[in-house]
PyMOL Python script that loads the backbone (N, CA, C, O; Angstrom):
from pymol import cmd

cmd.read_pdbstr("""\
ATOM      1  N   UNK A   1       0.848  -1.182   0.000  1.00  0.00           N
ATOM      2  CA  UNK A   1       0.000   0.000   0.000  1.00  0.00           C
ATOM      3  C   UNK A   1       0.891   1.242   0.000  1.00  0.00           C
ATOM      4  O   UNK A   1       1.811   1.535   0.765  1.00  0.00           O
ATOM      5  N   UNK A   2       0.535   1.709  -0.745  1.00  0.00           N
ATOM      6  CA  UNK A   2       1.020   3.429  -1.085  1.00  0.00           C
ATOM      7  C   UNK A   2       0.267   4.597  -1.145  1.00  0.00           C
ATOM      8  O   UNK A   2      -0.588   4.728  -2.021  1.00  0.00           O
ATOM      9  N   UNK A   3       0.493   5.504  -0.276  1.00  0.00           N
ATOM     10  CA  UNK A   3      -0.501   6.556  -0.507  1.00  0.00           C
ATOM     11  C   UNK A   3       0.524   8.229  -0.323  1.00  0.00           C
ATOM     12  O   UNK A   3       1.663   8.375   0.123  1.00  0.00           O
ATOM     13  N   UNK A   4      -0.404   9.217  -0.843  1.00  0.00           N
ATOM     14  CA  UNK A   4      -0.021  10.638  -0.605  1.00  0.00           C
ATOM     15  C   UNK A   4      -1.112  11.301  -0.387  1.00  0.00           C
ATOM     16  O   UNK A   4      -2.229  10.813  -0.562  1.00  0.00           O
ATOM     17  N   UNK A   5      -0.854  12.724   0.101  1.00  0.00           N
ATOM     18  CA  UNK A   5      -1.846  13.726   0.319  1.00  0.00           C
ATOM     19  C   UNK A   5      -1.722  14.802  -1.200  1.00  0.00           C
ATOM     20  O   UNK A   5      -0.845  14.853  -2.062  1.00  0.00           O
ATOM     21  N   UNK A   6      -2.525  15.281  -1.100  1.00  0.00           N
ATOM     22  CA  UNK A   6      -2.652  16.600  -1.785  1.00  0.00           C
ATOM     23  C   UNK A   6      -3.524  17.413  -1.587  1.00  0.00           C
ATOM     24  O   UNK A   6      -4.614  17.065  -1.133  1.00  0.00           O
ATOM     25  N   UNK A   7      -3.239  18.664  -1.881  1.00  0.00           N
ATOM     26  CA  UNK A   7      -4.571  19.647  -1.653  1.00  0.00           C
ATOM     27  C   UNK A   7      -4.529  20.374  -2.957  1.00  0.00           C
ATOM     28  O   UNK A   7      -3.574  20.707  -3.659  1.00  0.00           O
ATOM     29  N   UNK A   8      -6.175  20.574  -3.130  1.00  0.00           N
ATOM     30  CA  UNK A   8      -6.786  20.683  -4.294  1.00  0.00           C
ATOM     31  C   UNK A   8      -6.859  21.748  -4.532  1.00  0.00           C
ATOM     32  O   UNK A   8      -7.570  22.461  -3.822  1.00  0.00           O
ATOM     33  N   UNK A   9      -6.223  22.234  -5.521  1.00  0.00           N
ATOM     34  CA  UNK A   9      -6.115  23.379  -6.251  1.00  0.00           C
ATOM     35  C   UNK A   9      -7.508  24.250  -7.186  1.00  0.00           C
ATOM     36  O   UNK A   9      -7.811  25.422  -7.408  1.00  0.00           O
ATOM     37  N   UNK A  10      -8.099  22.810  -7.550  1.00  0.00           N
ATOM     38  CA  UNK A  10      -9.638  23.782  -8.227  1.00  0.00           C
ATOM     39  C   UNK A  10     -10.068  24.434  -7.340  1.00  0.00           C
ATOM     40  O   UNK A  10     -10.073  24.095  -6.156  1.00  0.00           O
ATOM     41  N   UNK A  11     -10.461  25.397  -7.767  1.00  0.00           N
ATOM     42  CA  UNK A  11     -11.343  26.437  -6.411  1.00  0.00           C
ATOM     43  C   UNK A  11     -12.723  25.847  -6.423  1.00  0.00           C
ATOM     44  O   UNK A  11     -13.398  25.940  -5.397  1.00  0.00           O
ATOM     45  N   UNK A  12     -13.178  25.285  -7.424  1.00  0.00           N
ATOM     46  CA  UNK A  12     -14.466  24.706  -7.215  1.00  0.00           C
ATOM     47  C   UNK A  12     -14.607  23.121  -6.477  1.00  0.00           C
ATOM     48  O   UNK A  12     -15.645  22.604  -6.064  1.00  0.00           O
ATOM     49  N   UNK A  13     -13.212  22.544  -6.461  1.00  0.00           N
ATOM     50  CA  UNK A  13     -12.605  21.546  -6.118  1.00  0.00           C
ATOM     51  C   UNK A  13     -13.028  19.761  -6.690  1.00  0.00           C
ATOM     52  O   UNK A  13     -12.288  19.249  -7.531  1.00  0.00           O
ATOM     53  N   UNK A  14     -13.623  19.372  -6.421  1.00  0.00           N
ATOM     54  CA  UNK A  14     -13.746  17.752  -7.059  1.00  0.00           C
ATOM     55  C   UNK A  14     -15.248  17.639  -7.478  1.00  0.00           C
ATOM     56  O   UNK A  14     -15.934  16.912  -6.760  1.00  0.00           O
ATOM     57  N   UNK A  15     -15.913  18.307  -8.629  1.00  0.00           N
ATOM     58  CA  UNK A  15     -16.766  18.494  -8.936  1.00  0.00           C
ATOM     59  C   UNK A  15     -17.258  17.418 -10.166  1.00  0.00           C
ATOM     60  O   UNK A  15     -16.724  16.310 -10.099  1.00  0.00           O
ATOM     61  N   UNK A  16     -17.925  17.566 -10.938  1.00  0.00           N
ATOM     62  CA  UNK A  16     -18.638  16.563 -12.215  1.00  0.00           C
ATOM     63  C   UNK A  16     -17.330  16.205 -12.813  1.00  0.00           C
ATOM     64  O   UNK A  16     -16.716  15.186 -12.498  1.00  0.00           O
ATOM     65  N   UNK A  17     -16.910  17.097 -13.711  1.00  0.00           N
ATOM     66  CA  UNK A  17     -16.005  16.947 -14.532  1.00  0.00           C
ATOM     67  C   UNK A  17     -14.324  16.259 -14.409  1.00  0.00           C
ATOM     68  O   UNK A  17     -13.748  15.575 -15.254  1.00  0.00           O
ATOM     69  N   UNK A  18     -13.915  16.622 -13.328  1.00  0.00           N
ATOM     70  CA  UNK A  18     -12.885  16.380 -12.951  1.00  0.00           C
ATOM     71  C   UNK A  18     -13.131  14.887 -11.955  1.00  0.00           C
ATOM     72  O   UNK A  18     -12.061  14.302 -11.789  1.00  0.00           O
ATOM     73  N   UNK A  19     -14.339  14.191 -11.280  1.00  0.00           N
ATOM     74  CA  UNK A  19     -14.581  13.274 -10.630  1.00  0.00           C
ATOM     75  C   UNK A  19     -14.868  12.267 -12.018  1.00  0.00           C
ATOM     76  O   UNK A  19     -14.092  11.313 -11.971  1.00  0.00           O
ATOM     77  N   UNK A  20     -15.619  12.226 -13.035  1.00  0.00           N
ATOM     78  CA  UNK A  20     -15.376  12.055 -14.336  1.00  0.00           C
ATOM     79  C   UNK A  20     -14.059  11.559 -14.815  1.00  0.00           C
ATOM     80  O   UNK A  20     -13.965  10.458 -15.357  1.00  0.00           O
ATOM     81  N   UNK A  21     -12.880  12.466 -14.599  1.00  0.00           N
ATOM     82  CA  UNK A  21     -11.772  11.486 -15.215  1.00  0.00           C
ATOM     83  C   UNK A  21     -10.693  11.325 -14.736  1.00  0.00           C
ATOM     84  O   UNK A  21      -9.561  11.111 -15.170  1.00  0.00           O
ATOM     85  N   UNK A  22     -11.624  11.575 -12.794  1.00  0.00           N
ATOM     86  CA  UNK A  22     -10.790  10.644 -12.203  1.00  0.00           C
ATOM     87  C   UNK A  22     -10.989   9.028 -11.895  1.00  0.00           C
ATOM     88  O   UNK A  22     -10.245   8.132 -11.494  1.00  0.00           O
ATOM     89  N   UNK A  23     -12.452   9.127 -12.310  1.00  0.00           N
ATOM     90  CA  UNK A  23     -12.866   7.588 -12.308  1.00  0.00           C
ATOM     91  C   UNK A  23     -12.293   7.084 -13.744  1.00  0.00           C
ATOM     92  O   UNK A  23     -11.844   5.938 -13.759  1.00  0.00           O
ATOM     93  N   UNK A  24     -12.279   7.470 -14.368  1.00  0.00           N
ATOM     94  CA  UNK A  24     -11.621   7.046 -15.819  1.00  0.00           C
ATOM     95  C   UNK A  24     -10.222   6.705 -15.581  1.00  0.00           C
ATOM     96  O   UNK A  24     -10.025   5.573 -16.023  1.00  0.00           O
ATOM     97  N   UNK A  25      -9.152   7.214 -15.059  1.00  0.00           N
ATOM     98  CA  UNK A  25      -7.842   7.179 -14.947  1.00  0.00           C
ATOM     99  C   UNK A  25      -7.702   6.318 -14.363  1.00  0.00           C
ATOM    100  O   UNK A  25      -6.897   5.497 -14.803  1.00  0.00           O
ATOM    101  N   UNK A  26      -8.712   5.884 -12.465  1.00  0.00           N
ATOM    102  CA  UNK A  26      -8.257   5.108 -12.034  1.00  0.00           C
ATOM    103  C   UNK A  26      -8.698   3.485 -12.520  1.00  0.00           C
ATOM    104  O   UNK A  26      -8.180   2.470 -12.057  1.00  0.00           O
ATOM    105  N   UNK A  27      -9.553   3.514 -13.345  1.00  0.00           N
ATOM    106  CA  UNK A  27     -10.238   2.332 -13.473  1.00  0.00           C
ATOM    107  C   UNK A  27      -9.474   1.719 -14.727  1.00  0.00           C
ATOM    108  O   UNK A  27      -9.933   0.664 -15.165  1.00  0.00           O
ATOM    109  N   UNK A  28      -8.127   2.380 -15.480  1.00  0.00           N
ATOM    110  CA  UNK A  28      -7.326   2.279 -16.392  1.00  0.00           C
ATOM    111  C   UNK A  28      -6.174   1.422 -15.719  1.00  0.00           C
ATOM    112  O   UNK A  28      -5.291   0.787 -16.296  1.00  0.00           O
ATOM    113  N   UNK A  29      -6.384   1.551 -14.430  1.00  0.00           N
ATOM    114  CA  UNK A  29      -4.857   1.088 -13.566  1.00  0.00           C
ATOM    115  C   UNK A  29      -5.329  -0.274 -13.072  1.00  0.00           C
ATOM    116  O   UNK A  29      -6.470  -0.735 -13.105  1.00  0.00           O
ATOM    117  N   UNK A  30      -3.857  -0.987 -12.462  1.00  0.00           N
ATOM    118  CA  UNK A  30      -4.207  -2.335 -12.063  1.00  0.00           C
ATOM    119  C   UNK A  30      -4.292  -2.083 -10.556  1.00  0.00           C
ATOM    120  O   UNK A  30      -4.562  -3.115  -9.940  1.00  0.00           O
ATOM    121  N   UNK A  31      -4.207  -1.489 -10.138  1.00  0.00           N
ATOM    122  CA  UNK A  31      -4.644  -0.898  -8.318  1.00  0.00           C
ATOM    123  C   UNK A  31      -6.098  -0.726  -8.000  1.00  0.00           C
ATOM    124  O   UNK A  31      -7.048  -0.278  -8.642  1.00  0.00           O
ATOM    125  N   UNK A  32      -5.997  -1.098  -7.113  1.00  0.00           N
ATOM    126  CA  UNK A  32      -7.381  -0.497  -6.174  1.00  0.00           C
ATOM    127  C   UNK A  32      -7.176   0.997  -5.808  1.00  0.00           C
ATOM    128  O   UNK A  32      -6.537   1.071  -4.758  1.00  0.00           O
ATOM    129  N   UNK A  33      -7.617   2.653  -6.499  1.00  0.00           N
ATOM    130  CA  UNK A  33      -7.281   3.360  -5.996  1.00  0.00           C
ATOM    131  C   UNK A  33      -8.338   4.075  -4.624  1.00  0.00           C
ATOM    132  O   UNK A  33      -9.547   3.914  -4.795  1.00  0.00           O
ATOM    133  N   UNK A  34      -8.026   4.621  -3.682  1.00  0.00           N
ATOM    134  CA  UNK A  34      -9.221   5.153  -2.845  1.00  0.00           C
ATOM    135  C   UNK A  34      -8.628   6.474  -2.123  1.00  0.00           C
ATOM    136  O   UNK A  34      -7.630   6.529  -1.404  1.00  0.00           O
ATOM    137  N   UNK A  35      -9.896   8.011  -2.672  1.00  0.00           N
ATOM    138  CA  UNK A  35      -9.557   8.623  -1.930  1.00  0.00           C
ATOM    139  C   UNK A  35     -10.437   9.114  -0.934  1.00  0.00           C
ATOM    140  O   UNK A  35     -11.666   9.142  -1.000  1.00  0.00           O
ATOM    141  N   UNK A  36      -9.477   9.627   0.298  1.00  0.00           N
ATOM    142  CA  UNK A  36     -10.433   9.955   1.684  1.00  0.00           C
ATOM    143  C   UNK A  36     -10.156  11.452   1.976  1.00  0.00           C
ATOM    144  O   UNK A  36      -9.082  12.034   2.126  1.00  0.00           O
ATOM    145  N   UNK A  37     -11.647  11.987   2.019  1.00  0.00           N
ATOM    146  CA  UNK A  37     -10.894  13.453   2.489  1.00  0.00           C
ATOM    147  C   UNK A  37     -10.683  13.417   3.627  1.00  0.00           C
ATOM    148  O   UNK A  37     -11.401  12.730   4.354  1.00  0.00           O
ATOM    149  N   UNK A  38      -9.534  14.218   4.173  1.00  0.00           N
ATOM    150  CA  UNK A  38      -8.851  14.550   5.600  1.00  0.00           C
ATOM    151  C   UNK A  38      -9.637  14.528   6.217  1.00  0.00           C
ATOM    152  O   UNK A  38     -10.498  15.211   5.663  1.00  0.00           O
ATOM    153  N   UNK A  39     -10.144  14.027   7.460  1.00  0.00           N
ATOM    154  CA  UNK A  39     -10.945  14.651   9.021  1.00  0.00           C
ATOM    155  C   UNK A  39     -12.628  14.169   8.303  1.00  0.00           C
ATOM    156  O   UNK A  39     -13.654  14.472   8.914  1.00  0.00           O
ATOM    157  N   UNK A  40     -12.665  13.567   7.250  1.00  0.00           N
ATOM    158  CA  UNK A  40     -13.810  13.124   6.314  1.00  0.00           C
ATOM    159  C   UNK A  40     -14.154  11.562   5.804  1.00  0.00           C
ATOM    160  O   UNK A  40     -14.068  10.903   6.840  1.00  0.00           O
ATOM    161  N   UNK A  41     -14.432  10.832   4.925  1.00  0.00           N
ATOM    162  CA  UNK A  41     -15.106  10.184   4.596  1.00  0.00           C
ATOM    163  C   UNK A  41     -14.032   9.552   3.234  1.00  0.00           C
ATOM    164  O   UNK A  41     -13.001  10.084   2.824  1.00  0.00           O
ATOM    165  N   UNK A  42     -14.495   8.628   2.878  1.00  0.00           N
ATOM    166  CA  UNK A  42     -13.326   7.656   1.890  1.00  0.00           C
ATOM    167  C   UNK A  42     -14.463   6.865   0.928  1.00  0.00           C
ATOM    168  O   UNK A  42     -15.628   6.579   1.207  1.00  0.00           O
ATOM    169  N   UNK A  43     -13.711   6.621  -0.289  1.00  0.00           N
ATOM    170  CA  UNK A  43     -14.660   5.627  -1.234  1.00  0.00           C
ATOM    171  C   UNK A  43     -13.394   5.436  -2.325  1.00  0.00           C
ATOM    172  O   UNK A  43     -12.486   6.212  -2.622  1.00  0.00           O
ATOM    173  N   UNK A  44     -13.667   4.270  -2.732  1.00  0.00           N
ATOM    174  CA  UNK A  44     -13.212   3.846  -3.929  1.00  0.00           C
ATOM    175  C   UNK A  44     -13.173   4.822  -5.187  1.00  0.00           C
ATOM    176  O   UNK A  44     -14.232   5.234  -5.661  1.00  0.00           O
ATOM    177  N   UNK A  45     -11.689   5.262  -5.833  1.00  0.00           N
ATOM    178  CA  UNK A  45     -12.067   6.148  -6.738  1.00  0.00           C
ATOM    179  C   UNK A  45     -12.879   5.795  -8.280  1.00  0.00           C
ATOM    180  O   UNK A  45     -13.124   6.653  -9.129  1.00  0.00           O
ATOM    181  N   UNK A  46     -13.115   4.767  -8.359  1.00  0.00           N
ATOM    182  CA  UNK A  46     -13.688   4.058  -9.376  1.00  0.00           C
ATOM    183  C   UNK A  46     -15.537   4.466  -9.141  1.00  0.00           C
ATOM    184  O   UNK A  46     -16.227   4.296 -10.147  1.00  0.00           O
ATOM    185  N   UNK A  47     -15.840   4.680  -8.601  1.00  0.00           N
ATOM    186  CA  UNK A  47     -16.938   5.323  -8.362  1.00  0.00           C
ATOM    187  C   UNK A  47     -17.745   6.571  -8.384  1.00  0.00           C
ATOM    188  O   UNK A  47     -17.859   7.304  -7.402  1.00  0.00           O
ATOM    189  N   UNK A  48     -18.456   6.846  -9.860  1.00  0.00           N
ATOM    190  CA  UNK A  48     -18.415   8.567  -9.780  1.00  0.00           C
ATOM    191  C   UNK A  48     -18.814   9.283  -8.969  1.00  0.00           C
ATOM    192  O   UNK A  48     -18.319  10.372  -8.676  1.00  0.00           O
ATOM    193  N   UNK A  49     -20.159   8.570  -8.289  1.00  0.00           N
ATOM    194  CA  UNK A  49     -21.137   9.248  -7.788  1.00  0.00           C
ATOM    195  C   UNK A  49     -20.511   9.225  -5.893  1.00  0.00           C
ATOM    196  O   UNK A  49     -21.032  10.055  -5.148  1.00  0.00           O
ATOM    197  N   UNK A  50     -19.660   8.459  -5.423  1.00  0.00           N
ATOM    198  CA  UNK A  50     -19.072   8.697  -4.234  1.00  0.00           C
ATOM    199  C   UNK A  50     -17.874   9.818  -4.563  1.00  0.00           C
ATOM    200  O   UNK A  50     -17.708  10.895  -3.991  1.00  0.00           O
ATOM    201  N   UNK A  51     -17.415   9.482  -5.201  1.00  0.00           N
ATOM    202  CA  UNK A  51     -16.257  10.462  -5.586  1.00  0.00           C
ATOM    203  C   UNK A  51     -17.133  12.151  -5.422  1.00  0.00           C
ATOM    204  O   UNK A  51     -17.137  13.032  -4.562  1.00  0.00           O
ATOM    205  N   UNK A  52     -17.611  12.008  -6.380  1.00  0.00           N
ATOM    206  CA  UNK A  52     -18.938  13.640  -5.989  1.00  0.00           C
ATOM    207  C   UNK A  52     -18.904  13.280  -4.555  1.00  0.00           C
ATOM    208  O   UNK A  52     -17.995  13.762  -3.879  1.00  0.00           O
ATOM    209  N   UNK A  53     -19.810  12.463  -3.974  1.00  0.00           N
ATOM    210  CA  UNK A  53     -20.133  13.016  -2.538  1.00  0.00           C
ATOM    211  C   UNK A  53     -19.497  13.042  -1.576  1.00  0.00           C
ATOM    212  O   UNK A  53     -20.086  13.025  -0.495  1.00  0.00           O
ATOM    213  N   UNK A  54     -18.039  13.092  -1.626  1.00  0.00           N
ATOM    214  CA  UNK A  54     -17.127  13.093  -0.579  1.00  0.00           C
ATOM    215  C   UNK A  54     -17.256  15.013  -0.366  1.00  0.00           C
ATOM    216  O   UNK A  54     -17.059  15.658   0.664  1.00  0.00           O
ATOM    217  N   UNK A  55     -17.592  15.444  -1.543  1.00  0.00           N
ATOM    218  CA  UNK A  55     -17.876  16.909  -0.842  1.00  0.00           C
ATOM    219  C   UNK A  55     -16.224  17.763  -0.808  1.00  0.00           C
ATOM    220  O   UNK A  55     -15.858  18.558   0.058  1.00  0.00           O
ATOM    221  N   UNK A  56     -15.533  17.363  -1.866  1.00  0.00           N
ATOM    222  CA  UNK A  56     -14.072  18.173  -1.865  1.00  0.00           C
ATOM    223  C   UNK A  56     -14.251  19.235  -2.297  1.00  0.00           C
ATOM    224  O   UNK A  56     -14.920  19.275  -3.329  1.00  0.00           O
ATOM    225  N   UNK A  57     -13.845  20.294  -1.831  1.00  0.00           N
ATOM    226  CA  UNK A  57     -13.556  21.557  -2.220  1.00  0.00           C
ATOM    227  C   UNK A  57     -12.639  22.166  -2.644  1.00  0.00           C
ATOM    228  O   UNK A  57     -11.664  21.495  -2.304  1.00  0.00           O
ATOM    229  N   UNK A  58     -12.207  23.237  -3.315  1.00  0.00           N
ATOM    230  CA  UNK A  58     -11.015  23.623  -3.301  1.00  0.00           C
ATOM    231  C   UNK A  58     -10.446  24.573  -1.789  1.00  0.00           C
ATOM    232  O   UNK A  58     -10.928  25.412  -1.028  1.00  0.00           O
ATOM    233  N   UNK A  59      -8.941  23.714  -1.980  1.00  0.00           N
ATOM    234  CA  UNK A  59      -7.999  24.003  -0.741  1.00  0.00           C
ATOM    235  C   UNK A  59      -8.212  22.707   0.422  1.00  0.00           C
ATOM    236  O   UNK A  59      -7.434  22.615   1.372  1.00  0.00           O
ATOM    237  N   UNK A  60      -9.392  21.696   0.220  1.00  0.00           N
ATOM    238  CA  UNK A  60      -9.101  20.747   1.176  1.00  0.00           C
ATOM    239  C   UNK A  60      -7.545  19.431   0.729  1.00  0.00           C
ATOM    240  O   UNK A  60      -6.652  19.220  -0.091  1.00  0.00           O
ATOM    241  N   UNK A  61      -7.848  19.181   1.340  1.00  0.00           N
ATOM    242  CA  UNK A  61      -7.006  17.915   1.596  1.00  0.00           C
ATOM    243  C   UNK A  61      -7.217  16.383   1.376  1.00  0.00           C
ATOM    244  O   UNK A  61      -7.958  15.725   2.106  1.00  0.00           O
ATOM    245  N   UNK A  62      -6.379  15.745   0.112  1.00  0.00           N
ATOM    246  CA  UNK A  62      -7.593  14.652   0.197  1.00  0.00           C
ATOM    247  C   UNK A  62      -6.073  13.746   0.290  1.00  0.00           C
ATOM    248  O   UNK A  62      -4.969  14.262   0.114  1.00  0.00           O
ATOM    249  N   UNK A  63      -6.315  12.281   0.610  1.00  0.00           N
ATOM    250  CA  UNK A  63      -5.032  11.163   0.614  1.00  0.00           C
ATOM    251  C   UNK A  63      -5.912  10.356  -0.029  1.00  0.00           C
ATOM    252  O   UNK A  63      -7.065  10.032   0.255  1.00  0.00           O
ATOM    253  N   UNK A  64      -4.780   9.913  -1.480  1.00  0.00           N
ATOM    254  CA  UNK A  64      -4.586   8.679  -2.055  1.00  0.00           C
ATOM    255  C   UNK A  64      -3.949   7.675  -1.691  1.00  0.00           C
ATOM    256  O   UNK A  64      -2.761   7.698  -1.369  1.00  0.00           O
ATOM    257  N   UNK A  65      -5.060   6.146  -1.707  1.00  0.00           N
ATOM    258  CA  UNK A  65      -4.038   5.090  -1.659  1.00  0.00           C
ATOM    259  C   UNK A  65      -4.302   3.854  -2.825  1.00  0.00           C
ATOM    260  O   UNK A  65      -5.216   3.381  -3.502  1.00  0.00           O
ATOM    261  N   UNK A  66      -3.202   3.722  -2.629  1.00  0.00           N
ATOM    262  CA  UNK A  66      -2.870   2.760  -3.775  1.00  0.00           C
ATOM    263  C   UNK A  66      -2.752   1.325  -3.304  1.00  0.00           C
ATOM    264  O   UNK A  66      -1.836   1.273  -2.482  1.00  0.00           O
ATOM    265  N   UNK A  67      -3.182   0.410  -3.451  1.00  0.00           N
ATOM    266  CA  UNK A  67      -2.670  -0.895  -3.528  1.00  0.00           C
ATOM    267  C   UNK A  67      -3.127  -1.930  -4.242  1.00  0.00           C
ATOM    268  O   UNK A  67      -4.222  -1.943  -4.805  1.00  0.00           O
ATOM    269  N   UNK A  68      -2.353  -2.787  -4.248  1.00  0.00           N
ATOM    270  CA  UNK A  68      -2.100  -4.071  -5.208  1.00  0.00           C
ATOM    271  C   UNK A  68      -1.895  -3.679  -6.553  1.00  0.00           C
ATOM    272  O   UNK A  68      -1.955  -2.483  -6.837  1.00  0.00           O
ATOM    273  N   UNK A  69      -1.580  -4.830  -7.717  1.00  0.00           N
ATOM    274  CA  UNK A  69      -0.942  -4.258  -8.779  1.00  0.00           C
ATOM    275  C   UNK A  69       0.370  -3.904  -8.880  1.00  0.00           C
ATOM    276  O   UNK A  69       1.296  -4.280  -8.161  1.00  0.00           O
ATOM    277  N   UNK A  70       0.400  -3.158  -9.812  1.00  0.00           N
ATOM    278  CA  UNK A  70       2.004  -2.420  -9.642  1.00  0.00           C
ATOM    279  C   UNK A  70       1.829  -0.945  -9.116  1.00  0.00           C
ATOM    280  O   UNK A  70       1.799   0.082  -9.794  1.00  0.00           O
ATOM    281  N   UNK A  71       1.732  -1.066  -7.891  1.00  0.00           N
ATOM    282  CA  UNK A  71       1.614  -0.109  -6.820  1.00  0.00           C
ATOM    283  C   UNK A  71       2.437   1.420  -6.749  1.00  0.00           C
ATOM    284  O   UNK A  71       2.200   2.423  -6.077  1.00  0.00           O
ATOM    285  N   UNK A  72       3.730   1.049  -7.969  1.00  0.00           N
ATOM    286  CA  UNK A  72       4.777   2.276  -7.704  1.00  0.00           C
ATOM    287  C   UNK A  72       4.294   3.031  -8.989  1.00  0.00           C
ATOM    288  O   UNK A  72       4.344   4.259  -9.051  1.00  0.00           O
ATOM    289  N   UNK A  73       3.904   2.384  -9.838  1.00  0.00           N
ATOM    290  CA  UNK A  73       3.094   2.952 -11.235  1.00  0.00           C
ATOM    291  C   UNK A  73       2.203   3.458 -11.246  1.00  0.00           C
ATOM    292  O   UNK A  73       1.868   4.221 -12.152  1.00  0.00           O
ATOM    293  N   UNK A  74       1.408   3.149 -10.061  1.00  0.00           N
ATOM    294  CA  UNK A  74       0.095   3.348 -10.188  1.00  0.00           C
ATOM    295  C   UNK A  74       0.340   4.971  -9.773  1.00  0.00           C
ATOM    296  O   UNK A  74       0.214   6.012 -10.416  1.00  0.00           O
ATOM    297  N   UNK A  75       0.617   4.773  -8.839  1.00  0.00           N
ATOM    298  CA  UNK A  75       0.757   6.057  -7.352  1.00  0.00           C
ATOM    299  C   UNK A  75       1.745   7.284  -8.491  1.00  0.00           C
ATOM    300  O   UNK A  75       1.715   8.512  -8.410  1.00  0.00           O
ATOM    301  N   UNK A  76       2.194   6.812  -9.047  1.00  0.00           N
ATOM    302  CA  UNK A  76       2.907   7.880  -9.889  1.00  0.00           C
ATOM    303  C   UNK A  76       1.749   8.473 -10.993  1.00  0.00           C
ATOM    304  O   UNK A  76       1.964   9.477 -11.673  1.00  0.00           O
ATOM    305  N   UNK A  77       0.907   7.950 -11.035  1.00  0.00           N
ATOM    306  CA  UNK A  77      -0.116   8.265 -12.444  1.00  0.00           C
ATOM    307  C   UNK A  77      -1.127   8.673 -11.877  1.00  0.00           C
ATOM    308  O   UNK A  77      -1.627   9.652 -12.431  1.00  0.00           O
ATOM    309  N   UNK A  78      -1.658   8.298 -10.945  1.00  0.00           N
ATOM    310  CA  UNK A  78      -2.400   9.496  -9.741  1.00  0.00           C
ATOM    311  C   UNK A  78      -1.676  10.656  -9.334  1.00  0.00           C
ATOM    312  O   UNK A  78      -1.881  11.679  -9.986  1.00  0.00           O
ATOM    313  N   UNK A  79      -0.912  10.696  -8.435  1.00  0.00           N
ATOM    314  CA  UNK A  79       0.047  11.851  -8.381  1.00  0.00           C
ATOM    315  C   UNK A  79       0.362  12.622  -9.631  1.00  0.00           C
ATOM    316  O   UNK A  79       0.549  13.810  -9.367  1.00  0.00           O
ATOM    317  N   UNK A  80       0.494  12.307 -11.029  1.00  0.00           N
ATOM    318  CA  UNK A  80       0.532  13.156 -11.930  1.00  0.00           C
ATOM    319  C   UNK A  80      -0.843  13.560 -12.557  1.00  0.00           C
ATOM    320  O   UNK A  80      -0.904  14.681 -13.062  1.00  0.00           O
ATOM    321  N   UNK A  81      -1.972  12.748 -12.576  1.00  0.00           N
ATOM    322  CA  UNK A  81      -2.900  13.345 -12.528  1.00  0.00           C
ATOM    323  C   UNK A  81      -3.486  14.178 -11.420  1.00  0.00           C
ATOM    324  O   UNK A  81      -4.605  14.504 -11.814  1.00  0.00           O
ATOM    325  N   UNK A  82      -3.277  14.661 -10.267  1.00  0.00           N
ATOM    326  CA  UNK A  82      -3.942  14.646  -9.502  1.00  0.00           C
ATOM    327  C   UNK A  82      -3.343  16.590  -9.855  1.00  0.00           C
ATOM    328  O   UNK A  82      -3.973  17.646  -9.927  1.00  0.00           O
ATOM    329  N   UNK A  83      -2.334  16.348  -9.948  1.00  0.00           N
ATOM    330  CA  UNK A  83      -1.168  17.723  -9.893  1.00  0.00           C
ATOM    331  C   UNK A  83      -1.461  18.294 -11.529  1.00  0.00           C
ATOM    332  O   UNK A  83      -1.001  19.427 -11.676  1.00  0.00           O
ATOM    333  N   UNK A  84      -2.142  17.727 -12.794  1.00  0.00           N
ATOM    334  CA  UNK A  84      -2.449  17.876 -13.917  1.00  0.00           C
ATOM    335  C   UNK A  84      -3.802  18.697 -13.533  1.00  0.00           C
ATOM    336  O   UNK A  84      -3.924  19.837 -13.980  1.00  0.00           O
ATOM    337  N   UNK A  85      -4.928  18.077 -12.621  1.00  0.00           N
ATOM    338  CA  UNK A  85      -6.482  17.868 -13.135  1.00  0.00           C
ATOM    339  C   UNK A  85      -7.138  18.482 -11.959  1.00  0.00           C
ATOM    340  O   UNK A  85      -8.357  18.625 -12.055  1.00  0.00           O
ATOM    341  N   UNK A  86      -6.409  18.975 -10.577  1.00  0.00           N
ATOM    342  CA  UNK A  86      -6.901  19.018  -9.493  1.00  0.00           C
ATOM    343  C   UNK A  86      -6.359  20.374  -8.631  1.00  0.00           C
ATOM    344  O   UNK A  86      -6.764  20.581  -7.487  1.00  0.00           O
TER     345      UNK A  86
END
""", "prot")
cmd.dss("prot")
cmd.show_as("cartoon", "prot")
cmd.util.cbc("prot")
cmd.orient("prot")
């Protein structure tokens, strides 16, 4: 298991569009990806409609984790999307 934090740069933060292709990206990978917002709530990122309701905003804090698969690949292709799309 591998994970990081980031904080979200959209000011509108993890909304339709961007929860959209983050379920796309992760469901491309051989990992289980899941993110949890800080001091908040967690779901599988493969899921659009949890992904929406985790309720991210811009400037919160969310941690990715990664596991199984090729775990160091994965976490690198989240992390570059996340820093691309977020």
């Amino acid at each position: 298991m591998k994970q990081f934090q980031f904080v979200i740069t959209d000011p509108i933060g993890i909304h339709a569009r961007p929860a959209g292709l983050l379920v796309k990206a992760a469901k491309a990978l051989d990992s289980t990806v899941t993110v949890e917002k800080v001091g908040g709530k967690s779901t599988v990122a493969t899921k659009l409609m949890a992904v929406m309701g985790l309720g991210v905003k811009g400037g919160d804090t969310v941690t990715v984790t990664v596991e199984g698969g090729d775990e160091e690949a994965s976490l690198h292709a989240m992390e570059q999307f996340f820093r691309e799309n977020l």
